[in-house]
BALOBA-1460 file (C-alpha; in Angstrom, 3 decimals):
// residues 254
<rec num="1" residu="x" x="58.620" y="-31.369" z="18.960"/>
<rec num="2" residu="x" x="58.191" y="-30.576" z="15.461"/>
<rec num="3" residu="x" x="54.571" y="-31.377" z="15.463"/>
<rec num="4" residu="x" x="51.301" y="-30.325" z="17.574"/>
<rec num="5" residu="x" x="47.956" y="-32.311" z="16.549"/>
<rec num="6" residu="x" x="46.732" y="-31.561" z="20.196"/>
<rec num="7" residu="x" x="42.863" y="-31.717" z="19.778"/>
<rec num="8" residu="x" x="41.891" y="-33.528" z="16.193"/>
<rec num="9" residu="x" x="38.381" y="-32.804" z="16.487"/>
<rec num="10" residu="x" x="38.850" y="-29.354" z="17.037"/>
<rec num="11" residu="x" x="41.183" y="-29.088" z="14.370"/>
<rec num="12" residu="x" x="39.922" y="-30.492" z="11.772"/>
<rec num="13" residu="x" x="36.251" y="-28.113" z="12.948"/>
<rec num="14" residu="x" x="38.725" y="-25.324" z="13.048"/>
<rec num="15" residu="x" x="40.383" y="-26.235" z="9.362"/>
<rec num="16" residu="x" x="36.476" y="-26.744" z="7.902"/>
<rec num="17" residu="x" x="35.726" y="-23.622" z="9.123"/>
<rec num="18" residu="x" x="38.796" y="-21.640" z="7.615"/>
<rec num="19" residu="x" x="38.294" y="-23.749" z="4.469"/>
<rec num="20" residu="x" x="34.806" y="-22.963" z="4.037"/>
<rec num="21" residu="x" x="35.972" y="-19.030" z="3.216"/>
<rec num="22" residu="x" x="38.344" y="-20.586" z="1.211"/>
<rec num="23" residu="x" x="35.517" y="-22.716" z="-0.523"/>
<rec num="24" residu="x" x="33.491" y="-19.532" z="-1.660"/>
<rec num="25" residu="x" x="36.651" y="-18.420" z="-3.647"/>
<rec num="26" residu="x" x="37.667" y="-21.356" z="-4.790"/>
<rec num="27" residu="x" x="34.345" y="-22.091" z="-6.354"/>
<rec num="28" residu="x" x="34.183" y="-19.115" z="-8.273"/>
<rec num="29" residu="x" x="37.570" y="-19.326" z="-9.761"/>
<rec num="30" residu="x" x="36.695" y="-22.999" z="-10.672"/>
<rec num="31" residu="x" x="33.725" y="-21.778" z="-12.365"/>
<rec num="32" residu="x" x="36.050" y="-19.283" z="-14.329"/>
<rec num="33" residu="x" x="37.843" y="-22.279" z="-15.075"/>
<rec num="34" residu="x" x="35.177" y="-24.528" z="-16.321"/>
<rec num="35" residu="x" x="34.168" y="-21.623" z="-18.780"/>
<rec num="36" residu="x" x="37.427" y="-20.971" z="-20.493"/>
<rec num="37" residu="x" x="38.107" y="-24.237" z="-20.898"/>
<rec num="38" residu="x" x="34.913" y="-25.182" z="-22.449"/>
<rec num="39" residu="x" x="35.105" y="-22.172" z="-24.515"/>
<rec num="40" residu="x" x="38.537" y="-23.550" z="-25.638"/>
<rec num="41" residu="x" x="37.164" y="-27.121" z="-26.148"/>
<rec num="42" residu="x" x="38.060" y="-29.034" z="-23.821"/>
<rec num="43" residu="x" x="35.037" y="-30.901" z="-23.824"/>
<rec num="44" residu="x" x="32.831" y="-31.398" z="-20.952"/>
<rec num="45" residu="x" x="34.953" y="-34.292" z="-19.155"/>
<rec num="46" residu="x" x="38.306" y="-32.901" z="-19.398"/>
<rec num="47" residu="x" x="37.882" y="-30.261" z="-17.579"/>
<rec num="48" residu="x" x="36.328" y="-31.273" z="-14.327"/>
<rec num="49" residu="x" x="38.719" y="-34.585" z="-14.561"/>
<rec num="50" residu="x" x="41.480" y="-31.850" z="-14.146"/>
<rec num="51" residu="x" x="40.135" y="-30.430" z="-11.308"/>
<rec num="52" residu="x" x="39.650" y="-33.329" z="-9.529"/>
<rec num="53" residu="x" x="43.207" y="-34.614" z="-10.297"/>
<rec num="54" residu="x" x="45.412" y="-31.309" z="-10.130"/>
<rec num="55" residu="x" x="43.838" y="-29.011" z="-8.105"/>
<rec num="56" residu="x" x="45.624" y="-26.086" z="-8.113"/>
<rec num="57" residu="x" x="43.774" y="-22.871" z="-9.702"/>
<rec num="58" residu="x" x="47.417" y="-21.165" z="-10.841"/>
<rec num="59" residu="x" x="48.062" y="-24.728" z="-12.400"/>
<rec num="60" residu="x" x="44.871" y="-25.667" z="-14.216"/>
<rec num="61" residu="x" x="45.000" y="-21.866" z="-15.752"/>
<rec num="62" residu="x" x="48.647" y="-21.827" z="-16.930"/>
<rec num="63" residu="x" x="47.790" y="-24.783" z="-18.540"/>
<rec num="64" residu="x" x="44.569" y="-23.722" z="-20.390"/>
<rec num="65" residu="x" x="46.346" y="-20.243" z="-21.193"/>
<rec num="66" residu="x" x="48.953" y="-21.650" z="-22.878"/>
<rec num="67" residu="x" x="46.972" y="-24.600" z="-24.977"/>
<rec num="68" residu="x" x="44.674" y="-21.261" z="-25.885"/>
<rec num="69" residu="x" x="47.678" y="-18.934" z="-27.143"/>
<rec num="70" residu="x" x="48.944" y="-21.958" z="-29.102"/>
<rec num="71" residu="x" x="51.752" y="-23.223" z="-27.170"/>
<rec num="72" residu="x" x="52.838" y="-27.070" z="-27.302"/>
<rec num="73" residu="x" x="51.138" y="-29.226" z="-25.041"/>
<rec num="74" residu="x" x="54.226" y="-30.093" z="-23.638"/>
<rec num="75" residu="x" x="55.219" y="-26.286" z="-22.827"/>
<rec num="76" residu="x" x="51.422" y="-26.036" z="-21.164"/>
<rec num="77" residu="x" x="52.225" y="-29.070" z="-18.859"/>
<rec num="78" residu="x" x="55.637" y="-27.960" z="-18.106"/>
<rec num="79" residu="x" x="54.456" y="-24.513" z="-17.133"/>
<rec num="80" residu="x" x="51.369" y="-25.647" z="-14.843"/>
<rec num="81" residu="x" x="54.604" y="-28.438" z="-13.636"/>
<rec num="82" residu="x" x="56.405" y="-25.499" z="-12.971"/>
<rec num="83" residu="x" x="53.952" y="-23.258" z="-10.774"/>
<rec num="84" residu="x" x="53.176" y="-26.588" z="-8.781"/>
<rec num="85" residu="x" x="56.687" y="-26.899" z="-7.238"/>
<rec num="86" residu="x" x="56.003" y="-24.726" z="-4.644"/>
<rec num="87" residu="x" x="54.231" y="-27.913" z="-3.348"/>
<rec num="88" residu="x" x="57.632" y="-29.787" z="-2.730"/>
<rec num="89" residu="x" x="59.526" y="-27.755" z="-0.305"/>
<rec num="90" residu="x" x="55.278" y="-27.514" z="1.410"/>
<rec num="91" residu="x" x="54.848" y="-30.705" z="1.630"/>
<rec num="92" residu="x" x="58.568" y="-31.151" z="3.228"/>
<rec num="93" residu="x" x="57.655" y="-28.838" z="5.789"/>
<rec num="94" residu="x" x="54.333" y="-30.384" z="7.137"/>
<rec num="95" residu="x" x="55.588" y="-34.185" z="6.526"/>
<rec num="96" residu="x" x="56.886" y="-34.638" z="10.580"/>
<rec num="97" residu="x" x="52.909" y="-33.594" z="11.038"/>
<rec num="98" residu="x" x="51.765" y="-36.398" z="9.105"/>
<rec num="99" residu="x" x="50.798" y="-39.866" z="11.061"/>
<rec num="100" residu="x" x="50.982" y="-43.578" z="9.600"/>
<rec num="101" residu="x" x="53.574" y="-45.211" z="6.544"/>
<rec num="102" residu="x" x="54.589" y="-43.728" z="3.523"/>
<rec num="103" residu="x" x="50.631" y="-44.564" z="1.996"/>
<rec num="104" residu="x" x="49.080" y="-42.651" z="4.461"/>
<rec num="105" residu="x" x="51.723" y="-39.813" z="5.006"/>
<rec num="106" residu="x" x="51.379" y="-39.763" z="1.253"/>
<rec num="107" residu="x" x="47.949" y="-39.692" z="0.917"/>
<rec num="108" residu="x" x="47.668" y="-37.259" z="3.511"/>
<rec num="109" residu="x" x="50.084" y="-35.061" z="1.524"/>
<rec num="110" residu="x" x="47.570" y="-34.305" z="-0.708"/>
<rec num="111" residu="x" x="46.006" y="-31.928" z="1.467"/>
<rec num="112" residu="x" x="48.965" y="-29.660" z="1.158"/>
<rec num="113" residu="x" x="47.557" y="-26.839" z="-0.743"/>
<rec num="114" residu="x" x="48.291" y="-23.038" z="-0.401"/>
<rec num="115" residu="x" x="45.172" y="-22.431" z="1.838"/>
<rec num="116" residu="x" x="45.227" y="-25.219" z="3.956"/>
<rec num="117" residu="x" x="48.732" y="-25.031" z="4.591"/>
<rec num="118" residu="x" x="48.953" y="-21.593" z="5.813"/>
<rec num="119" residu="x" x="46.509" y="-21.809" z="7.938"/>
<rec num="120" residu="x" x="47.589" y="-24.899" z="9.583"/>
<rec num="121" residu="x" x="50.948" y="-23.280" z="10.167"/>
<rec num="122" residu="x" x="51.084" y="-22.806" z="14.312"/>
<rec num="123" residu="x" x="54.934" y="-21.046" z="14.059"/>
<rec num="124" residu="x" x="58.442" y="-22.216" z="13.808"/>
<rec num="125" residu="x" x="58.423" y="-25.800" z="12.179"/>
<rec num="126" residu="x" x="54.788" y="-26.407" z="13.836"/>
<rec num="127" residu="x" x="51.701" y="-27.461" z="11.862"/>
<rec num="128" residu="x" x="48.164" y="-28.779" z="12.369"/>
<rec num="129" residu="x" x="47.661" y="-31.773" z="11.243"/>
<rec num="130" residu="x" x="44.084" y="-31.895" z="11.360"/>
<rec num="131" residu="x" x="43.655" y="-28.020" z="10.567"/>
<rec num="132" residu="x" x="45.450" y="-29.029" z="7.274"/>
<rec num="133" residu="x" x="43.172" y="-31.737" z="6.071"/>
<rec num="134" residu="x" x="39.787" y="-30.381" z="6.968"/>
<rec num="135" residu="x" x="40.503" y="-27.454" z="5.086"/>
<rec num="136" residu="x" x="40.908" y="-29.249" z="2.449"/>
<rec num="137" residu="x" x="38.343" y="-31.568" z="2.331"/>
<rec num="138" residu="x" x="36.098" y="-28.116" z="2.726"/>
<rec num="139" residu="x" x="37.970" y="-26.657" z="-0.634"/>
<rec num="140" residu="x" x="38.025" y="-29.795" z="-2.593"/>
<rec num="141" residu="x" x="34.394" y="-30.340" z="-3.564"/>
<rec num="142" residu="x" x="33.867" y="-26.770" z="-4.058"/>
<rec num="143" residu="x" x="36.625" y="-26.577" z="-6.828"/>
<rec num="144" residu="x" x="35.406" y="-29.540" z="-8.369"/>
<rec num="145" residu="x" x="31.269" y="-28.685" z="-8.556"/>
<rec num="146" residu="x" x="32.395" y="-25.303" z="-9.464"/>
<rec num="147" residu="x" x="34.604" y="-26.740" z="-12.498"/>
<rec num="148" residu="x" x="31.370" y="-28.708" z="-13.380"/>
<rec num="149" residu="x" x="29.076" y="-26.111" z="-13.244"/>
<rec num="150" residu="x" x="31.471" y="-23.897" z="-15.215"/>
<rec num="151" residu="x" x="31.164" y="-26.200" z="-18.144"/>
<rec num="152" residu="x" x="27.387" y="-26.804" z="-17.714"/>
<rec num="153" residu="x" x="26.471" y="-22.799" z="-17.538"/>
<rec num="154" residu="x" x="29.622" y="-21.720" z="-19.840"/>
<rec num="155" residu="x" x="28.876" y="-17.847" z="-18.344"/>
<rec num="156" residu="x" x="31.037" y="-15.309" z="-20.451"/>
<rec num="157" residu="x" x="34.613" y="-15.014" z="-19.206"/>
<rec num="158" residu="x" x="34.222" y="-11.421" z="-17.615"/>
<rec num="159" residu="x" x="31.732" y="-12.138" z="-15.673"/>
<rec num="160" residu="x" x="33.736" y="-12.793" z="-12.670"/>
<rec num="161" residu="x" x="35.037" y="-9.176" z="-13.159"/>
<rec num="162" residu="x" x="31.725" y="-7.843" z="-13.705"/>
<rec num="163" residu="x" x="30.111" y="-8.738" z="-10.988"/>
<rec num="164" residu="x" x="33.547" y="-8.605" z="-8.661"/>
<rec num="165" residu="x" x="33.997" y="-11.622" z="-7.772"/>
<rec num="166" residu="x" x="37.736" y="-12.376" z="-9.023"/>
<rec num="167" residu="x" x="38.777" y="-10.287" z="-5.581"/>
<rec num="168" residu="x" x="36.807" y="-12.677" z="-3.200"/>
<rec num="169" residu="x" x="40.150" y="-15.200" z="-3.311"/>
<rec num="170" residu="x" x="42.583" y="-12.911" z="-3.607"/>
<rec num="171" residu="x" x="41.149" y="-11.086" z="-0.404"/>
<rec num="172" residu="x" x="40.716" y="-13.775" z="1.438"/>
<rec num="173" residu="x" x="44.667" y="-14.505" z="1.277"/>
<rec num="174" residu="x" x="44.889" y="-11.336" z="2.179"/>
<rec num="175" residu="x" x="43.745" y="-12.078" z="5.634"/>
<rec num="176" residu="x" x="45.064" y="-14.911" z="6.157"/>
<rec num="177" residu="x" x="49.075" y="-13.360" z="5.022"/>
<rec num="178" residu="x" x="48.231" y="-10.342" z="7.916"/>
<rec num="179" residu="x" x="47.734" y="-13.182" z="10.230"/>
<rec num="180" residu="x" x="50.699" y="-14.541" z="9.417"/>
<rec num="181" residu="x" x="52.921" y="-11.624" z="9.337"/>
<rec num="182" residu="x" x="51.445" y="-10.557" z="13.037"/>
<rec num="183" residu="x" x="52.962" y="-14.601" z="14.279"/>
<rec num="184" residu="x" x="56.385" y="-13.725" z="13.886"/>
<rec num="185" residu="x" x="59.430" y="-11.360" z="12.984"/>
<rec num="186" residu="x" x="60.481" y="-13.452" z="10.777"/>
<rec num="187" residu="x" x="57.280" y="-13.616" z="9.075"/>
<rec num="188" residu="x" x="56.964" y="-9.717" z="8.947"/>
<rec num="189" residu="x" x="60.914" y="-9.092" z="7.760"/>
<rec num="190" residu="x" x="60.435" y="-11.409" z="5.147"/>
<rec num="191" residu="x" x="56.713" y="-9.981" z="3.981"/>
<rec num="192" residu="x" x="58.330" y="-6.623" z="3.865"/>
<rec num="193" residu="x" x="61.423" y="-7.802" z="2.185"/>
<rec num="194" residu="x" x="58.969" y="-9.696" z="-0.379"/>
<rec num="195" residu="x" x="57.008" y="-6.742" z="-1.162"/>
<rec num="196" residu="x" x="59.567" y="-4.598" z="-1.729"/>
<rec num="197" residu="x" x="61.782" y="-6.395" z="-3.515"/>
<rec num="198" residu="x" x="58.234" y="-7.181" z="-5.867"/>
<rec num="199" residu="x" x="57.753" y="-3.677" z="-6.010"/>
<rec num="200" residu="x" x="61.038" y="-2.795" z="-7.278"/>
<rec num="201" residu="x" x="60.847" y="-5.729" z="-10.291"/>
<rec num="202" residu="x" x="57.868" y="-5.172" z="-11.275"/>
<rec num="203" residu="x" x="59.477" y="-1.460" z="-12.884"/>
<rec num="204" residu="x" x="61.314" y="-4.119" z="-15.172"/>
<rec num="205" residu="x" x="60.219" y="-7.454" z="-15.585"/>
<rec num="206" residu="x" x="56.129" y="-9.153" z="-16.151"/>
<rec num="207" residu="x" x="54.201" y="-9.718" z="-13.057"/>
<rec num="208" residu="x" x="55.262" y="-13.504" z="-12.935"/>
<rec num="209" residu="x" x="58.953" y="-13.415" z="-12.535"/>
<rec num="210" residu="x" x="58.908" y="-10.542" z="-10.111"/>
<rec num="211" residu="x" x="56.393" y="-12.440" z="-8.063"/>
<rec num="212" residu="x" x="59.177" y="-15.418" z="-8.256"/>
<rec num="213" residu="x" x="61.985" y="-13.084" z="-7.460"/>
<rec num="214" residu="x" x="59.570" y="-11.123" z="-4.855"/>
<rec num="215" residu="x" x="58.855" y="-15.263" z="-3.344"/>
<rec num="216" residu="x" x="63.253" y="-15.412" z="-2.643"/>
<rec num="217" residu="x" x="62.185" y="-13.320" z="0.598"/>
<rec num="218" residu="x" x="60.824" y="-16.569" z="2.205"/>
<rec num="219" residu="x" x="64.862" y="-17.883" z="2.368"/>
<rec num="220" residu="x" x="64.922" y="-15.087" z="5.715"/>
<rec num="221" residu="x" x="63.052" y="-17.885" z="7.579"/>
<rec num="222" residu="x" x="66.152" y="-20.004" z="7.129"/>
<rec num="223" residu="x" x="68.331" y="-17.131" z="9.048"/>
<rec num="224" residu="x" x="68.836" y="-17.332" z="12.607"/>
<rec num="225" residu="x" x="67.275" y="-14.097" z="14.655"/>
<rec num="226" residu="x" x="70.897" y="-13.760" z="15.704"/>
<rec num="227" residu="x" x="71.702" y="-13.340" z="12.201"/>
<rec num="228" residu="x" x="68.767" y="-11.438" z="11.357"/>
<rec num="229" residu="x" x="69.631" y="-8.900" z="13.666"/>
<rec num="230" residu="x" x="73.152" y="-8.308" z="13.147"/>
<rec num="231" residu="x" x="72.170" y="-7.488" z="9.392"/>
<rec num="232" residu="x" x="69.603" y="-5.320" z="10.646"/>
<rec num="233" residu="x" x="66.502" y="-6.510" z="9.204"/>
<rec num="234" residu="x" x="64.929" y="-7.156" z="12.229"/>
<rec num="235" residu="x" x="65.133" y="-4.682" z="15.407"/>
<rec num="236" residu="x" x="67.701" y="-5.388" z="18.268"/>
<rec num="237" residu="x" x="65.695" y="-6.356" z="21.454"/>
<rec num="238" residu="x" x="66.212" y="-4.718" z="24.817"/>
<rec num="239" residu="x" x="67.671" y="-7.039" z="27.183"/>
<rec num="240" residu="x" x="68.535" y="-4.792" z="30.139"/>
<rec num="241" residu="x" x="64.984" y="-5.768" z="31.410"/>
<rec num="242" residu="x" x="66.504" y="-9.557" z="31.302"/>
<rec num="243" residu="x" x="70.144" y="-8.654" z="32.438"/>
<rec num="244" residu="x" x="68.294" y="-6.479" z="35.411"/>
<rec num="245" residu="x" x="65.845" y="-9.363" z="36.270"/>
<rec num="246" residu="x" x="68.711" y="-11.973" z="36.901"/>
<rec num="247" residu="x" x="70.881" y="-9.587" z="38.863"/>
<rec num="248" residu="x" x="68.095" y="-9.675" z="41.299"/>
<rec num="249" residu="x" x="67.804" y="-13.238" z="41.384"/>
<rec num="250" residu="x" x="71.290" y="-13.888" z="41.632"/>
<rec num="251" residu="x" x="71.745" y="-11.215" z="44.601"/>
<rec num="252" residu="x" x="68.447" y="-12.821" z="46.528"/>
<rec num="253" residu="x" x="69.711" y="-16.377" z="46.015"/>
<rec num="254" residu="x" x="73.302" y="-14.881" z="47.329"/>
């Protein structure tokens, strides 16, 4: 079965929990956010109306980065546009999870964000339904009041730096990516893979493409461990344990 929503109540406890960390990060990038943009005048509304409707930090500052260096509005949305497609092939992945029509499976959708979503990941093709959403209901409001409060307070731009708090998001992926790689072989070949292929472009190319040509590492979890194997990228396992085992049955059953 492609899904596992065993336990709602727990899960969506579990999620709140997980999103909570995610919260404290999320609130002071949004804060960040509020600033800049105010500083860039946006206004007071505009801001906080794209928090609420967007909802992606790597979006929402593509977008005010590019207005700010004079770039066409039309370039700013199509670059935030851009950085949000990682949400497609997401959201294609969790939608057997989802429960109800097309309204509610697309409502529900919305909860697919880059938190939530790895930590409702259970292995394979499995995800948490309720995990998913109550992590985002956790990081939703905190992104939003922190947008608002942004704008009210306007606190200089390096203040996150200052003080240290632009690591507090960064660090909590952090955890939550060594979790992941310790689920599977799959997960850790293509981690290592990612990171070194990363490594090696960012000695020619800007941080942002050789993240995007680092990201091509997630295709291993399309290979078979068959595959993976006979290329060598992940280790051969011993099966003479196996082989032995059966001999043993078959001679006993004999």
């Amino acid at each position: 079965m492609p899904t596992h929503d065993t336990g709602p109540a727990r899960g969506y406890l579990a999620g709140a929990r997980i999103g909570a960390g995610l919260a404290a990060g999320s609130f002071v990038l949004a804060l960040t956010f509020g600033a800049v943009a105010s500083q860039e005048s946006w206004g007071s509304l505009a801001p906080v109306v794209a928090s609420l409707v967007i909802f992606s930090g790597s979006a929402q500052f593509a977008l005010v980065t590019a207005l700010a260096s004079g770039g066409a509005a039309w370039a700013a949305v199509a670059s935030a546009a851009l950085i949000n497609l990682r949400f497609l092939p997401m959201a294609i992945a969790v939608t057997p999870a989802l429960h109800g029509g097309r309204l509610r499976r697309a409502l529900e959708g919305q909860a697919v964000v880059d938190g939530s979503w790895v930590a409702a990941h259970e292995g394979g093709d499995r995800f948490n339904r309720a995990t998913l959403i109550g992590a985002t209901l956790a990081q939703w409001p905190a992104w939003v009041s922190g947008t608002a409060l942004g704008v009210l307070i306007s606190p200089p731009p390096d203040l996150t730096q200052t003080l240290g708090l632009d690591v507090v998001f960064p660090a909590f992926f952090a955890v939550l990516l060594i979790d992941e790689l310790r689920s599977s072989e799959k997960a850790f070949a293509a981690g290592l893979v990612g990171g070194t292929l990363t490594a090696a472009l960012l000695i020619v190319l800007p941080t942002g493409p050789a993240l995007l040509g680092g990201s091509c590492a997630a295709l291993i979890g399309l290979r078979t461990d068959r595959k993976l194997r006979g290329a060598g990228i992940l280790p051969v396992k011993d099966t003479s344990a196996v082989q032995d085992s059966i001999g043993d049955t078959t001679r006993e059953i004999r």
